[in-house]
C-alpha positions as CSV (number, residue, x, y, z in Angstrom):
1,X,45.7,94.4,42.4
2,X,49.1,96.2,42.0
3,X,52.1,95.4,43.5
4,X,53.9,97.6,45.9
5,X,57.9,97.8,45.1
6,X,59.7,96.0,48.0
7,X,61.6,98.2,50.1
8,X,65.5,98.5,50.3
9,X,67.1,96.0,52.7
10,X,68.4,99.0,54.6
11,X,65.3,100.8,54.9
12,X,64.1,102.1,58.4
13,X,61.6,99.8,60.8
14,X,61.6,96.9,57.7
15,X,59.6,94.2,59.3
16,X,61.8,90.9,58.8
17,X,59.0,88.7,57.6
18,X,55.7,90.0,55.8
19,X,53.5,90.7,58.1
20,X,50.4,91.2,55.3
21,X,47.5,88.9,55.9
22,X,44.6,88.8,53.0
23,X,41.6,89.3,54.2
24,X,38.0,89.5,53.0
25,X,35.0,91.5,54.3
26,X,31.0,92.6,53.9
27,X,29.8,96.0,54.0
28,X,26.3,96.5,55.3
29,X,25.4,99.8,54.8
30,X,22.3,101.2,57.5
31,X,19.8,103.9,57.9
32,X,20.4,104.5,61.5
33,X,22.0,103.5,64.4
34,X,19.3,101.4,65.6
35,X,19.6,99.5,62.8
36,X,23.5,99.2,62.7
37,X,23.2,98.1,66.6
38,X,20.8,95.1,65.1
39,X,22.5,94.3,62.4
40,X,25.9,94.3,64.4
41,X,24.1,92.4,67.8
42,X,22.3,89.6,65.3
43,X,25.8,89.6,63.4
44,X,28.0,89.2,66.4
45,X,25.9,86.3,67.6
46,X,27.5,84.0,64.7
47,X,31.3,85.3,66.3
48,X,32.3,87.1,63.7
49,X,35.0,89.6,63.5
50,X,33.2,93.2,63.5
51,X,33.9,96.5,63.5
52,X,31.5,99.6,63.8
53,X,32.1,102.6,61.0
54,X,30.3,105.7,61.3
55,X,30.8,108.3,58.5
């Protein structure tokens, strides 16, 4: 993965520490929304971390 340049020292709303956090997903793509409620209800019943996309 590339490397973003830093920014200046002086540059505007520069967090003071790095606030990125790596982070790793799944995508479970569905047919319907029926489906996508299942799969997101049996899902959230392990506590994982979700979030709903519709496109």
């Amino acid at each position: 993965m590339a490397k973003l340049p830093p920014l200046y020292p002086d540059a505007p709303n520069r967090p003071s520490t790095s606030v990125y956090r790596q982070q790793y997903g799944v995508i479970v793509i569905c047919q319907s929304e029926a489906q996508q409620q299942k799969a997101y209800n049996h899902l959230k019943q392990f506590d994982y971390s979700l979030k709903l996309v519709r496109t």
